[in-house]
C-alpha positions as CSV (number, residue, x, y, z in Angstrom):
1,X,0.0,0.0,0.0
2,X,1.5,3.4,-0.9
3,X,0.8,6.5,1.3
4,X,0.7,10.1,0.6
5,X,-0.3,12.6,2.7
6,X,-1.0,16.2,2.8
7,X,-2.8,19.3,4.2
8,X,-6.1,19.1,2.1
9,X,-8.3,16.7,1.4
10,X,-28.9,2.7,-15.7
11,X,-28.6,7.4,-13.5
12,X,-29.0,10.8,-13.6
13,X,-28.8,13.3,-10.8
14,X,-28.5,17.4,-10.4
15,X,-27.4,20.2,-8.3
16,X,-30.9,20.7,-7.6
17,X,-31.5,17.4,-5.8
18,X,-29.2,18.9,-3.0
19,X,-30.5,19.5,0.8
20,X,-29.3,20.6,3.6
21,X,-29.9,17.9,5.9
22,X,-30.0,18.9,9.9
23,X,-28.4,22.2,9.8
24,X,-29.1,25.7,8.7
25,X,-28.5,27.7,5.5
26,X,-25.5,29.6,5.3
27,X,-25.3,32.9,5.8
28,X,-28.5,33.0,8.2
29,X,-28.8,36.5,10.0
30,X,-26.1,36.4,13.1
31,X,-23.8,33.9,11.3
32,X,-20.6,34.4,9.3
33,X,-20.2,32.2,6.3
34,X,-16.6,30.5,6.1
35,X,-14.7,27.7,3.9
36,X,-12.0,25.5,5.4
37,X,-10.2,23.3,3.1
38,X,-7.5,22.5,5.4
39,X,-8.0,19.3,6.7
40,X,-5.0,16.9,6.3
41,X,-5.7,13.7,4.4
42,X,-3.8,10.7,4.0
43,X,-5.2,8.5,1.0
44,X,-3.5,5.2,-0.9
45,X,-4.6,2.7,-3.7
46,X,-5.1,-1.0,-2.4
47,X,-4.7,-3.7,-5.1
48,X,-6.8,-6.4,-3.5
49,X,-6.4,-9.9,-5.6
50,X,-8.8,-12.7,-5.7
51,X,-12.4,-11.2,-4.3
52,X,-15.7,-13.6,-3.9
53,X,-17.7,-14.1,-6.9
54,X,-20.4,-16.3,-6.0
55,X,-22.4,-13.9,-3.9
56,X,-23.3,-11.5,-6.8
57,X,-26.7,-11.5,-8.8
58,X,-25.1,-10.4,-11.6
59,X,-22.2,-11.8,-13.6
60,X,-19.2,-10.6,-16.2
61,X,-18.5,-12.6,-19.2
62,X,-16.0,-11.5,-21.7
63,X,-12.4,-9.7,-22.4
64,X,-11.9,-6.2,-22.0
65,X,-8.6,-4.0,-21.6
66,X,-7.8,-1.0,-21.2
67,X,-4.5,1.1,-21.4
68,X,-3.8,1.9,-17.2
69,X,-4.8,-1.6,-16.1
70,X,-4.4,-4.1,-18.8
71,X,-6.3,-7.3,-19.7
72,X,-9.0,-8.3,-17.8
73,X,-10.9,-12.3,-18.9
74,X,-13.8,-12.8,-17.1
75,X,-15.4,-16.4,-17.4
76,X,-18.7,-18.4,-15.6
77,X,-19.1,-21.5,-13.7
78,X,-22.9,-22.2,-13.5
79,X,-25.5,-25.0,-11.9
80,X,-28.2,-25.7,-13.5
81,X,-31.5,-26.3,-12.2
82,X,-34.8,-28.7,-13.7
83,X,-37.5,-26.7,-14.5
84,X,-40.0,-29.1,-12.6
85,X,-38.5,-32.0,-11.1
86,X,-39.0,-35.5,-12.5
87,X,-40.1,-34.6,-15.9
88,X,-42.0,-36.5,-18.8
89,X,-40.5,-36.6,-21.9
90,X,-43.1,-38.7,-23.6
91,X,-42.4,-41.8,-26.0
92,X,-38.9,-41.6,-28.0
93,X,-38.0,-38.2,-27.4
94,X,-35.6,-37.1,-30.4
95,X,-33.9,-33.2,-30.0
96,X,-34.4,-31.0,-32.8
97,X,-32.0,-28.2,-30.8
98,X,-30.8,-26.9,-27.8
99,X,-30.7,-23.1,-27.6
100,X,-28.5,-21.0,-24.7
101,X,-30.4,-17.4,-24.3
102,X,-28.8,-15.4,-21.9
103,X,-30.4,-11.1,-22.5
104,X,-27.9,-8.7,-22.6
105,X,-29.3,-5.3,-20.4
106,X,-31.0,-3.3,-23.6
107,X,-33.2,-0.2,-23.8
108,X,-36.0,0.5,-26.2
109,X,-34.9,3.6,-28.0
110,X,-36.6,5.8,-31.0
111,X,-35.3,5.9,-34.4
112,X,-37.2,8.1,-36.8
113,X,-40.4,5.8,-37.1
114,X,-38.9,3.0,-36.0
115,X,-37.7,1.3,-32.4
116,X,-34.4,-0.2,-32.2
117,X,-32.5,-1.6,-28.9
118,X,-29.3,0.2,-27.1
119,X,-27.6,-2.8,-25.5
120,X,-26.3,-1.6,-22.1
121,X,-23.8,-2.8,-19.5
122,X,-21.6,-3.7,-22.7
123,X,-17.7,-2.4,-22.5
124,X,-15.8,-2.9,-25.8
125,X,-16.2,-3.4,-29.4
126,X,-14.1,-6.4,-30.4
127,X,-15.1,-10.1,-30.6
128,X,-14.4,-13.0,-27.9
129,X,-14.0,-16.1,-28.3
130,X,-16.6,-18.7,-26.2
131,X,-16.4,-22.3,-25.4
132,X,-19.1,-24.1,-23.3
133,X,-17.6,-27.3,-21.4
134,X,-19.3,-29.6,-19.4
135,X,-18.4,-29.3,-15.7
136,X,-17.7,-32.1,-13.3
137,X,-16.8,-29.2,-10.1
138,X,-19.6,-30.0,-7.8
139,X,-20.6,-25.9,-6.2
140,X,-22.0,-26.1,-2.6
141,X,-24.1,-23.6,-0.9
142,X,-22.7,-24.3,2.4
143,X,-19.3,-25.0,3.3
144,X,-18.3,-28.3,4.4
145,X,-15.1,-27.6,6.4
146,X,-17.5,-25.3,9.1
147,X,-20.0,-28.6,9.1
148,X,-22.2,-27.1,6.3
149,X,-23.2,-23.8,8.9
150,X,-21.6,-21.3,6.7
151,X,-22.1,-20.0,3.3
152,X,-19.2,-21.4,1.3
153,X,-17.2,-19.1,-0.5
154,X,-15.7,-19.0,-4.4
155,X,-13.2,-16.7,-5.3
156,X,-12.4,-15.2,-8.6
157,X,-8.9,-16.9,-8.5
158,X,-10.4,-20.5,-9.2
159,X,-9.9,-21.1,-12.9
160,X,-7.5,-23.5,-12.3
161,X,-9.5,-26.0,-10.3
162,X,-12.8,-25.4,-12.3
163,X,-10.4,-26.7,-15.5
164,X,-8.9,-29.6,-14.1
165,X,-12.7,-30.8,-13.2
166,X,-13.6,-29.8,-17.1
167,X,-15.0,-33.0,-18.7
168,X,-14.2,-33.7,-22.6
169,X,-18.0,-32.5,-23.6
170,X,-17.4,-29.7,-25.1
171,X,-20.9,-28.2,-25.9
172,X,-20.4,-25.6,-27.7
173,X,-17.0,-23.4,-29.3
174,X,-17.2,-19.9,-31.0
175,X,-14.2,-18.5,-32.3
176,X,-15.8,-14.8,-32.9
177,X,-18.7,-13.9,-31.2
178,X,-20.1,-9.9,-30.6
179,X,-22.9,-8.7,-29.1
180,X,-25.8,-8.1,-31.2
181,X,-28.6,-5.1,-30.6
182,X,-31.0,-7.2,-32.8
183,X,-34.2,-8.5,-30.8
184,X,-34.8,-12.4,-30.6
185,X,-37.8,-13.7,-31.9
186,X,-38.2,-17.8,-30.4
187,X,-40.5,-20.4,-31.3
188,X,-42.4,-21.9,-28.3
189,X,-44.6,-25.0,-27.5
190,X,-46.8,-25.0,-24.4
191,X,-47.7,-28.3,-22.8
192,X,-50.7,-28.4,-24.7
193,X,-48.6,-28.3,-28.4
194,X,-49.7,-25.1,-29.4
195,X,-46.8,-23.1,-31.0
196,X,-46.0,-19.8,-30.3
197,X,-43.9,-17.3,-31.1
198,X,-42.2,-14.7,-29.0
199,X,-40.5,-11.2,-29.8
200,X,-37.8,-10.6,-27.0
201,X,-34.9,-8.0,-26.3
202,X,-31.2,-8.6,-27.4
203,X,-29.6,-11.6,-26.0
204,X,-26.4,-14.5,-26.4
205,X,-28.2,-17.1,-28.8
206,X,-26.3,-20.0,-29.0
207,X,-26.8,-23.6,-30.7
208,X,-25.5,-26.2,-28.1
209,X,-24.7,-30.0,-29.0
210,X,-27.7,-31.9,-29.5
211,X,-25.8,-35.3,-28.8
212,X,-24.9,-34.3,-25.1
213,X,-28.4,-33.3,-24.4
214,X,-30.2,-36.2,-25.8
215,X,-28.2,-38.6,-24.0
216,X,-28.0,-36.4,-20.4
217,X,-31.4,-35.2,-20.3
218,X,-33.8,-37.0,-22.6
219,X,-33.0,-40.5,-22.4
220,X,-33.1,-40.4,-18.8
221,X,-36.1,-39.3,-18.5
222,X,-37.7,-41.1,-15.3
223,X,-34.8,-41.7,-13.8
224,X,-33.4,-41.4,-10.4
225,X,-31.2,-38.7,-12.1
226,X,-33.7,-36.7,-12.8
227,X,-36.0,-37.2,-9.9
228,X,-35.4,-34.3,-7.9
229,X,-33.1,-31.2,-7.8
230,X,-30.6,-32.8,-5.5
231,X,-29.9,-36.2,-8.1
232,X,-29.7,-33.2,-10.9
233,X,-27.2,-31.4,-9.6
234,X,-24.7,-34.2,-8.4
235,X,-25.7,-36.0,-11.9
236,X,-25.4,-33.0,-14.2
237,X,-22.9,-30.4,-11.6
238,X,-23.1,-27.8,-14.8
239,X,-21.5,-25.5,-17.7
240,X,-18.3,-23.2,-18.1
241,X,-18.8,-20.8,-20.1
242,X,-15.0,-19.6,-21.1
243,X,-14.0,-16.4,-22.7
244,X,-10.5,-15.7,-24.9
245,X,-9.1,-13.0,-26.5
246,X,-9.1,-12.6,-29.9
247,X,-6.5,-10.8,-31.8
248,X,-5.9,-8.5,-29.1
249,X,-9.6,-7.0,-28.9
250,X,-12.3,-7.9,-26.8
251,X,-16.1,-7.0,-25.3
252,X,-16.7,-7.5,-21.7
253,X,-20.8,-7.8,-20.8
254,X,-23.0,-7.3,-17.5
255,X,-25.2,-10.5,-17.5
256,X,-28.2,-11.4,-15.5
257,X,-27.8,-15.4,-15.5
258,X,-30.9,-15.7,-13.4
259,X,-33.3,-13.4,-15.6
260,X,-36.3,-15.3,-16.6
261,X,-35.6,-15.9,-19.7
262,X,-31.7,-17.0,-19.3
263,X,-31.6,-20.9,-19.9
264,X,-30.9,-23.8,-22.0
265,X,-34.1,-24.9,-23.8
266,X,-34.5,-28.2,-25.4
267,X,-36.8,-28.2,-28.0
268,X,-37.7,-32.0,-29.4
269,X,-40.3,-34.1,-30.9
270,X,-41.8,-36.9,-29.1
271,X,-45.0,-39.6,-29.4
272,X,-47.8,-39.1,-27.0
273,X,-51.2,-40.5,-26.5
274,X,-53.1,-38.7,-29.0
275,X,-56.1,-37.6,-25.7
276,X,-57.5,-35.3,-28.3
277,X,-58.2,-37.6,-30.7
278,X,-56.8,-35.2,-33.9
279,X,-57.4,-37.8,-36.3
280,X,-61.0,-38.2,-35.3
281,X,-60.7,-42.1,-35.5
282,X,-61.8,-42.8,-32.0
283,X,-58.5,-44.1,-30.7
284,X,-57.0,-41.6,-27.9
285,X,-54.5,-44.1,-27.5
286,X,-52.5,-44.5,-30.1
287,X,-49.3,-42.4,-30.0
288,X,-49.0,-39.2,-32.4
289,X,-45.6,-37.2,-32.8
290,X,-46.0,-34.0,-31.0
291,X,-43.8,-31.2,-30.6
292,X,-42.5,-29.9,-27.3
293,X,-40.0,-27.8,-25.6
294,X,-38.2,-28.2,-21.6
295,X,-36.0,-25.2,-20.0
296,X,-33.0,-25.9,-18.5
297,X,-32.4,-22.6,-15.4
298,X,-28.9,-21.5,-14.3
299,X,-29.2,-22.0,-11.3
300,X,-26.9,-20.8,-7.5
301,X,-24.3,-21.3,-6.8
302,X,-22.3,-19.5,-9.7
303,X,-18.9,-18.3,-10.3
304,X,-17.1,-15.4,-11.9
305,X,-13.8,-16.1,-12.8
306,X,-11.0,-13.3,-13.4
307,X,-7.6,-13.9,-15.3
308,X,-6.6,-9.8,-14.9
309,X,-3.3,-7.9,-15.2
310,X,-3.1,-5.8,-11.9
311,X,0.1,-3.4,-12.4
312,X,1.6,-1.9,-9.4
313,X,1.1,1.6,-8.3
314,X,3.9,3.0,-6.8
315,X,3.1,6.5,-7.7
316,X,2.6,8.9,-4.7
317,X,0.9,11.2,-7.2
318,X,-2.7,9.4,-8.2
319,X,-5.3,7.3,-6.7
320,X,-6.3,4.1,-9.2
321,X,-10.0,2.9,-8.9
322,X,-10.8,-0.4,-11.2
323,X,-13.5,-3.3,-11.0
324,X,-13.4,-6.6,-10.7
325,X,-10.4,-8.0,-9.2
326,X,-9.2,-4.5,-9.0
327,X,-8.3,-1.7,-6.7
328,X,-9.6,0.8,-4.5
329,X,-9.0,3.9,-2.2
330,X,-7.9,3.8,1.4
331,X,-8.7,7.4,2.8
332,X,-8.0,8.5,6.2
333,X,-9.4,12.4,7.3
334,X,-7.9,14.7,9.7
335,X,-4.7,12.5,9.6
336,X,-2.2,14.6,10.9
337,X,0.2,14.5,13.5
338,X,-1.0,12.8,17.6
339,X,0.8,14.6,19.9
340,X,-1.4,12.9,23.2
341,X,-1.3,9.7,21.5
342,X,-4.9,9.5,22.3
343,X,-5.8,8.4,18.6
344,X,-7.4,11.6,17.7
345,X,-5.1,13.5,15.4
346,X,-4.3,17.1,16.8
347,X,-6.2,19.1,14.4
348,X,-8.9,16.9,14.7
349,X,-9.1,18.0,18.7
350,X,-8.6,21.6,17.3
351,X,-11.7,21.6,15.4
352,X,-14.0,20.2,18.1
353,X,-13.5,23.2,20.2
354,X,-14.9,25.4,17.2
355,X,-18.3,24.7,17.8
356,X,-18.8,25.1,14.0
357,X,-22.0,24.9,12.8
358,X,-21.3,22.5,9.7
359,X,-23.8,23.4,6.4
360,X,-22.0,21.2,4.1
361,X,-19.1,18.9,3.6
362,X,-17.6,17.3,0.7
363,X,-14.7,15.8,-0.5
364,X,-13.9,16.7,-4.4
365,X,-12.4,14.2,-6.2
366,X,-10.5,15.1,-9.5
367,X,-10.1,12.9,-12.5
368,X,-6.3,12.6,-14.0
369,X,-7.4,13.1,-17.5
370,X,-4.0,12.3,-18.4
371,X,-4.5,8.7,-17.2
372,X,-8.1,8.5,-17.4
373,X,-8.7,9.6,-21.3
374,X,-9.4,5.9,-22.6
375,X,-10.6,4.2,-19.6
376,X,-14.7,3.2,-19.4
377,X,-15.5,5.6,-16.5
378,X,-18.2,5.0,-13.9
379,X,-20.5,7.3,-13.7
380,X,-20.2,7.4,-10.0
381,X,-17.9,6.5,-7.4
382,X,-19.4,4.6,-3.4
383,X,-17.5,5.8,-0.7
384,X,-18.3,4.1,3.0
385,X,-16.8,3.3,6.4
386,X,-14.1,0.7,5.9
387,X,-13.2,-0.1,9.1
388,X,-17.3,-1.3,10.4
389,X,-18.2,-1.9,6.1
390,X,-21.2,0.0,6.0
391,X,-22.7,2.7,4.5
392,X,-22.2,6.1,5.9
393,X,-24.9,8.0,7.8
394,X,-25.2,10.5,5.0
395,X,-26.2,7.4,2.9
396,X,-28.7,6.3,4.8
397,X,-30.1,9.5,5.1
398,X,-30.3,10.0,1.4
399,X,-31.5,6.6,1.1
400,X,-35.1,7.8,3.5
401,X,-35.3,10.5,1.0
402,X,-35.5,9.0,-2.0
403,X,-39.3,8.0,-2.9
404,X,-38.1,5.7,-6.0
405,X,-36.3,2.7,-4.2
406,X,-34.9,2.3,-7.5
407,X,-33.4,5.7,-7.7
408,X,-29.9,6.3,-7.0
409,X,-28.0,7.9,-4.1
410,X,-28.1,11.2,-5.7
411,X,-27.0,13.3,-3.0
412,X,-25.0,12.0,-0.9
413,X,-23.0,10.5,-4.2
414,X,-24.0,12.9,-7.4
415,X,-23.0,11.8,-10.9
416,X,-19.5,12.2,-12.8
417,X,-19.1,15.7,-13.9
418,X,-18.2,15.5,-17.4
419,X,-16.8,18.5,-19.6
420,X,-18.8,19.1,-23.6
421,X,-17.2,16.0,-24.8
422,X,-18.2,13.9,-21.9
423,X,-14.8,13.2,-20.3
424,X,-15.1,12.7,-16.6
425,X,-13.5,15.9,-14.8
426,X,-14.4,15.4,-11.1
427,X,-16.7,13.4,-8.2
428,X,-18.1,15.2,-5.5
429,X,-19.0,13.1,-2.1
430,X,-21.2,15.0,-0.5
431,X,-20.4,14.0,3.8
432,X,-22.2,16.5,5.6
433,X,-23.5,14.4,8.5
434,X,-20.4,12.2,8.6
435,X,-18.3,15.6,9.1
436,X,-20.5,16.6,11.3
437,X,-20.9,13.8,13.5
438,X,-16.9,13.6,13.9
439,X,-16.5,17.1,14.7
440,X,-19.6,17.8,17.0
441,X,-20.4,14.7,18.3
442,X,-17.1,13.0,18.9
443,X,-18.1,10.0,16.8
444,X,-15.1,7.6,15.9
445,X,-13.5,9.5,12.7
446,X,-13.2,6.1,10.4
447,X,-11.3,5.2,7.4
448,X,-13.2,5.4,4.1
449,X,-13.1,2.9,1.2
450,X,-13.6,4.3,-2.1
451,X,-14.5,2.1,-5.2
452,X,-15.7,2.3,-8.5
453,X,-19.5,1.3,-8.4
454,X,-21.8,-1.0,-11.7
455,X,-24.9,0.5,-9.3
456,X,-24.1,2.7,-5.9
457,X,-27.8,1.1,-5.1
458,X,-26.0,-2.2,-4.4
459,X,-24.6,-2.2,-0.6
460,X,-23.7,-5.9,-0.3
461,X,-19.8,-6.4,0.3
462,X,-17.5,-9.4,-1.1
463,X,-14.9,-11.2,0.8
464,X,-11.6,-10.8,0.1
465,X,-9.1,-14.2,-0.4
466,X,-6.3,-12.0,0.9
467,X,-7.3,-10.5,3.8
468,X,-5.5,-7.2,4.5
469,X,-5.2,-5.8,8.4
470,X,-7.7,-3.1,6.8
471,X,-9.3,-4.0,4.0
472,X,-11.4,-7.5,4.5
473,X,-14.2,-7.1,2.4
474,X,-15.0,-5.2,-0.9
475,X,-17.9,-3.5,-2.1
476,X,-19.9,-6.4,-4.4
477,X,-20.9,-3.7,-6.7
478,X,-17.4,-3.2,-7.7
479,X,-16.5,-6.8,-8.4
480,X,-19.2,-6.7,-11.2
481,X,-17.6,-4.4,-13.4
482,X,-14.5,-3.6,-15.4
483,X,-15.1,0.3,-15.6
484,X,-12.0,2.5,-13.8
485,X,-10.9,5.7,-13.0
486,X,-7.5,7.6,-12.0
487,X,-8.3,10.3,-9.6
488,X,-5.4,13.2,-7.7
489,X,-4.4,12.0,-4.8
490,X,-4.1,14.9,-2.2
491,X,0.0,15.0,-2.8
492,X,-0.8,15.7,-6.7
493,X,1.7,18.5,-8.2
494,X,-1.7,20.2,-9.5
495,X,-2.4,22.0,-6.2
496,X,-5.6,22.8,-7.8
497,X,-6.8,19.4,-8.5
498,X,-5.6,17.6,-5.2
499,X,-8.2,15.7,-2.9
500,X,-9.4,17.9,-0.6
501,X,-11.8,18.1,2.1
502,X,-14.3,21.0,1.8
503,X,-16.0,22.0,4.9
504,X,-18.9,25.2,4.9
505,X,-19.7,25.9,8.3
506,X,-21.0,28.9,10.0
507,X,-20.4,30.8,13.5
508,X,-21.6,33.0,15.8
509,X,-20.4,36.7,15.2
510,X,-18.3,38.0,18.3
């Protein structure tokens, strides 16, 4: 971890959403109005290695690099689940296909008089390769060395063991595949026979082998294999799907492996009883071909797997923020020198005998265009108390506020400012309460953990493989995507662009 210190310090949100939560305006009659951007930060960038995966609704899948961090693969190890147990397959069941649909995040949007689809979530332009392999890695939801009581945990370090456990069906291999924006239009068959057919969003659309699937899935139908959930998932354990690079391009993609229509479906033709007697000879016994389809879910436990180039940062200049098995900020406030030894840095003591009235507090964080000009940036930063990994109060507040639950944290963490071009230029964390609280109400002044955020909605944390004496757990939000930033540290040579700590408060007049 490199130190620096110093004296300083899919979502769309304005200036206007800003209040002043449980203090008065500045400038109020009988007050003075005063800025103090003096308080002494320390702040580092923590590389933090293999993080847990299989805690995450969402997955990655895909290459992406960038110029600052490098390559990053990201691969998925899935279960799969019967769509009702025991199933029925009829007489001679024969498999006409076996279609993977996974939907990409898309939008509806208007194109002169017609609609197209804006895939979202997607990072990159060039194409991956995919291979599909039968897996023989058997995922628990409970951890057998603690006696099955806790959750077990996968990390995104496991590629290794997932491929020695590979069998030799391979289901399916694409050596250049790329996201399409076209919709999906899919044949059905009810459990009745009648066909149907469906117009859905964008998704991965992918032929699997029709061999493996009649012989795992059809022709045991009635068996003890298939008898329940429990024989299904020791019998059939489940799929890697595997991304390369090729040619030195690549797409990474946000993907929602549990979305209702994410599956394998097995469309086949089988004899049944013909009950409706469509021949009208009077025999509802004899056996008629008949066509009919059976899903396939991904099912949980699932794993992300990460093959990523981490560089170090030795730089005293820069703080580097990047998803996945990434990197994040370590920020200490009011950091300066203890001369008591009573853990409370000097100034820190200083300021709680200003009985400052505190308006508004924010730390401004400023992007190192230099560094950041071809990097996918987020559009906002989370920021929250790293030593108890929770939110901070100023979240929670903003959280009560908001009537959409869907809505982001928009004032306590606004959007990316971005210049005409839409280059990221600064974030500004808006901390009024947390300031507050340290300053007039001696609360424990915490460190901070600062991450690049897929949805600053998300507050569920990810464990760590390599636990550091600070940093245990990792904002999940982070692990599921590849954007990145470079923001000034608060030792930048730009004086005007280093971190800083910016602190309205008011007074009484003497």
């Amino acid at each position: 971890m490199t130190t620096v210190a110093a004296v300083v310090f899919s979502f769309i949100a304005c200036e206007d959403d800003f209040e002043t939560i449980g203090s008065d305006v500045i400038g109020e009659p009988g007050f003075n109005a005063e800025l103090y951007d003096e308080a002494e930060i320390t702040a580092s960038t923590f590389k933090y290695g293999p993080v847990q995966t299989n805690n995450t609704q969402l997955n990655l899948l895909g290459v992406y690099q960038d110029p600052v961090f490098g390559t990053q693969e990201a691969s998925v190890l899935t279960s799969l689940m019967l769509t009702n147990s025991n199933p029925s397959f009829g007489n001679e069941p024969v498999l006409d296909s076996v279609v993977l649909s996974i939907p990409f995040f898309s939008r509806e949007v208007s194109v002169g008089d017609s609609t197209e689809f804006k895939l979202d979530s997607i990072y990159g332009e060039g194409p991956i390769k995919l291979t599909i392999t039968e897996s023989n890695f058997y995922l628990n939801n409970f951890d057998p060395e603690t006696n099955f009581e806790k959750s077990q945990k996968y990390y995104s370090n496991m590629e290794p063991r997932i491929l020695s456990n590979l069998t030799s069906n391979v289901l399916l291999e694409v050596g250049s595949f790329s996201p399409s924006n076209e919709p999906i239009v899919e044949y059905s068959v009810d459990s009745a026979g009648e066909a149907d057919t469906l117009s859905l969003g964008p998704a991965i659309r992918l032929h699997l082998n029709k061999q493996f699937f009649q012989t795992k899935i059809l022709d045991k139908g009635g068996s003890s294999e298939l008898l329940n959930q429990n024989n299904f998932k020791d019998y059939f354990r489940g799929i890697y799907i595997n991304a390369d690079q090729v040619n030195n391009e690549g797409t990474m993609m946000l993907l929602n492996l549990l979305h209702e229509n994410a599956g394998i479906v097995l469309y086949y033709t089988t004899n049944l009883p013909d009950v409706r007697d469509t021949d009208d000879d009077g025999d509802e016994e004899e056996l008629v071909e008949a066509r009919r389809s059976y899903k396939l879910n991904f099912g949980t436990p699932k794993v992300n797997t990460f093959q990523q180039e981490m560089p170090d940062f030795t730089g005293e200049d820069d703080l580097y923020l990047k998803g996945g098995e990434g990197s994040m900020a370590v920020i200490e406030l009011f950091s300066g020198p203890d001369a008591d030894g009573n853990g409370v840095s000097d100034q820190l003591e200083a300021l709680r005998e200003m009985d400052w009235l505190i308006n508004e507090a924010n730390l401004i964080f400023h992007v190192n265009r230099d560094l950041a000009e071809d990097l996918d940036e987020p559009e906002r930063v989370y920021i929250y108390d790293l030593d108890n990994n929770r939110v901070l109060y100023d979240y929670q507040l903003n959280a009560m506020q908001e009537s959409n639950p869907v809505k982001p944290i928009s004032v306590h963490l606004p959007p990316l400012t971005q210049d005409e071009n839409g280059n990221g230029l600064s974030y500004k964390v808006r901390l009024t309460n947390h300031i507050n609280n340290i300053v007039n109400k001696d609360s424990a002044n915490v460190r901070l953990g600062l991450a690049v955020s897929q949805n600053v909605s998300l507050t569920t944390s990810s464990a760590l493989l390599q636990q550091d004496e600070v940093v245990k757990r990792v904002p999940a939000a982070s692990v599921i995507t590849p954007e990145a930033t470079v923001l000034y540290g608060p030792n930048a040579e730009d004086v005007e662009k280093r971190l800083k700590l910016n602190i309205y408060y008011t007074e009484p007049k003497n």
